[in-house]
C-alpha positions as CSV (number, residue, x, y, z in Angstrom):
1,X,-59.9,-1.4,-36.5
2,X,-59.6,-4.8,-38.0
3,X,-55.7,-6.0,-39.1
4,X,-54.6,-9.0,-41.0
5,X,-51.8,-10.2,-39.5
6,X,-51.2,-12.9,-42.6
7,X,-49.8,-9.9,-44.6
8,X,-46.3,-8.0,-43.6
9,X,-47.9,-4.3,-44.0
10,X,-51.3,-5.9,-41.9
11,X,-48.5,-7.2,-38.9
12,X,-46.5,-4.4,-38.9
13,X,-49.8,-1.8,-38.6
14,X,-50.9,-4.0,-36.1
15,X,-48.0,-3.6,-34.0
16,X,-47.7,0.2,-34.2
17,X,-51.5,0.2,-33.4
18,X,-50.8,-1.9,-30.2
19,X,-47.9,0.8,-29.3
20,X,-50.4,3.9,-29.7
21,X,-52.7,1.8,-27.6
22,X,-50.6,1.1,-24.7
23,X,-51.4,-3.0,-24.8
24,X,-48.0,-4.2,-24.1
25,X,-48.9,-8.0,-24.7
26,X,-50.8,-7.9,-27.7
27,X,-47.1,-6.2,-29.1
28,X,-45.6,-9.0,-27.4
29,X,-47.8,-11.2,-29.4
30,X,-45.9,-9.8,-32.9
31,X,-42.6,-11.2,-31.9
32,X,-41.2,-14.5,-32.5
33,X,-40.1,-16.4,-28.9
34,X,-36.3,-16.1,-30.5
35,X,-36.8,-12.4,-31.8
36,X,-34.2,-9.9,-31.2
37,X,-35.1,-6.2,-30.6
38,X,-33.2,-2.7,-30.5
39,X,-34.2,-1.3,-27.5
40,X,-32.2,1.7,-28.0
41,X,-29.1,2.4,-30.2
42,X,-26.5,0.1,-28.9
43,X,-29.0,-2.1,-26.6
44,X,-29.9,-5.5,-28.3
45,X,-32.4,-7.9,-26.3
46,X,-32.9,-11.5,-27.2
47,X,-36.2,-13.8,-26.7
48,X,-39.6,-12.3,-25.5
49,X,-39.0,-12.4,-21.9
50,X,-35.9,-9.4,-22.4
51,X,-38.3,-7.5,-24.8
52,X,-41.4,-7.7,-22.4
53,X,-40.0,-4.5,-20.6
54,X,-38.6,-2.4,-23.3
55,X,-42.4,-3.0,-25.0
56,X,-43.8,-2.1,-21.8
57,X,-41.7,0.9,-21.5
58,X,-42.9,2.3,-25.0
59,X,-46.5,1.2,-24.5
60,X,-46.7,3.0,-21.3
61,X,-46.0,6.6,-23.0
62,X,-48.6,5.6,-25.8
63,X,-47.4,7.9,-28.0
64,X,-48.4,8.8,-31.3
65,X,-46.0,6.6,-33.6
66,X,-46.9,6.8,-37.2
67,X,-45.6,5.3,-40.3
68,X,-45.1,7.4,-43.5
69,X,-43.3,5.2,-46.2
70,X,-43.0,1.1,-46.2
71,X,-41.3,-1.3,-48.9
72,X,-41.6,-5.4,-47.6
73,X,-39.8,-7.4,-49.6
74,X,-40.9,-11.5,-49.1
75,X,-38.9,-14.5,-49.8
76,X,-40.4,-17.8,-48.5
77,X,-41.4,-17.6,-44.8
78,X,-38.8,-14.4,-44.4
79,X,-39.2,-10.9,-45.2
80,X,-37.1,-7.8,-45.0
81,X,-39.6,-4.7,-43.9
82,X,-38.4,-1.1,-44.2
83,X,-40.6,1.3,-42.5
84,X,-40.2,5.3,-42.2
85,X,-41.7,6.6,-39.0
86,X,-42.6,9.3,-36.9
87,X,-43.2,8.8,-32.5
88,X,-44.3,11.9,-30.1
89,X,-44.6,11.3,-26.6
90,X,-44.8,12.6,-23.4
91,X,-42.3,11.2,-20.9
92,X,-43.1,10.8,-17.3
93,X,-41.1,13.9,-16.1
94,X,-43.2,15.8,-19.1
95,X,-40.1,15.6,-21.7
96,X,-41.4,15.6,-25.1
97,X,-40.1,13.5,-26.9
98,X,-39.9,13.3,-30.8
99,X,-38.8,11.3,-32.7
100,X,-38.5,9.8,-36.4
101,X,-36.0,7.2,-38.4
102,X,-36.1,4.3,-40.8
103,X,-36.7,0.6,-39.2
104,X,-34.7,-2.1,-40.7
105,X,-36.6,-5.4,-39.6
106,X,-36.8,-9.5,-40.4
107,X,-39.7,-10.7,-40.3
108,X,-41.1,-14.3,-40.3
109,X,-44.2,-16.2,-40.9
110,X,-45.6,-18.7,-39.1
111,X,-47.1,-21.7,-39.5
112,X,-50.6,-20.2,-39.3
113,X,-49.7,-17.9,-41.8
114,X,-49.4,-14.7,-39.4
115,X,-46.4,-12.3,-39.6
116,X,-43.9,-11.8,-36.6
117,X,-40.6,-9.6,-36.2
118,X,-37.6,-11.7,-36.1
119,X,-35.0,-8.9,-36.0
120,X,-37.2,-5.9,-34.8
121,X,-34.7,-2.4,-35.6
122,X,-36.1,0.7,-35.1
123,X,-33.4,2.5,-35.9
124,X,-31.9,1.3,-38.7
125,X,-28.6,2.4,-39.7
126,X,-28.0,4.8,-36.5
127,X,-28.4,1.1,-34.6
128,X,-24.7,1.3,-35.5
129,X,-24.1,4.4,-32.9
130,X,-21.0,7.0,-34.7
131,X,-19.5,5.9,-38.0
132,X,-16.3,7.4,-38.2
């Protein structure tokens, strides 16, 4: 399957492709070198080198991850993405795991015109843990 990376739907498909695949790089690739990620609810990693495991973590389960809804909203070279997805996996102890929520992402365009994740949020608002 062919992606363009030059469009924000086209990078962020790619990425969840990559995940179902289990190639840990080329998801690396759809970073930028400054990007922060949500690793997990509380657990925010800086720069490419701290995501590289996290990515490798998720790409190792290769589950199914799925998006159902998307709304990208562009503004020069920066883009707010909002994606609603699904993720079922097996973990290595045989857990199932299943999962769903609402990303809240930045993303940024390069100079050759391809789409990266600045901010990379998974979670959206539960990123924020209990609200009281």
């Amino acid at each position: 399957m062919k992606f363009d990376r030059t469009t924000i739907e086209g990078a962020a498909r790619y990425f969840q492709n990559c995940i179902r695949n289990g190639d840990a790089e080329s998801a690396l690739s759809c970073f930028d070198a400054e990007a922060v990620y949500i690793a997990a609810p509380g657990t925010v990693v800086k720069g490419t080198a701290a995501i590289r495991p996290a990515l490798e973590m998720l790409c190792g389960m290769k589950p199914n991850l799925e998006a159902k809804r998307s709304l990208a909203l562009e503004v020069g070279d920066l883009a707010s993405w909002v994606d609603e997805w699904s993720l079922q996996a097996t973990l290595p102890d045989g857990t199932h795991l299943d999962m769903k929520g609402v990303s809240s992402d930045i993303m940024k365009r390069h100079p050759d015109g391809t789409w990266v994740y600045l901010v990379d949020n998974p979670y959206g608002a539960a990123a924020l843990g209990e609200v009281e």
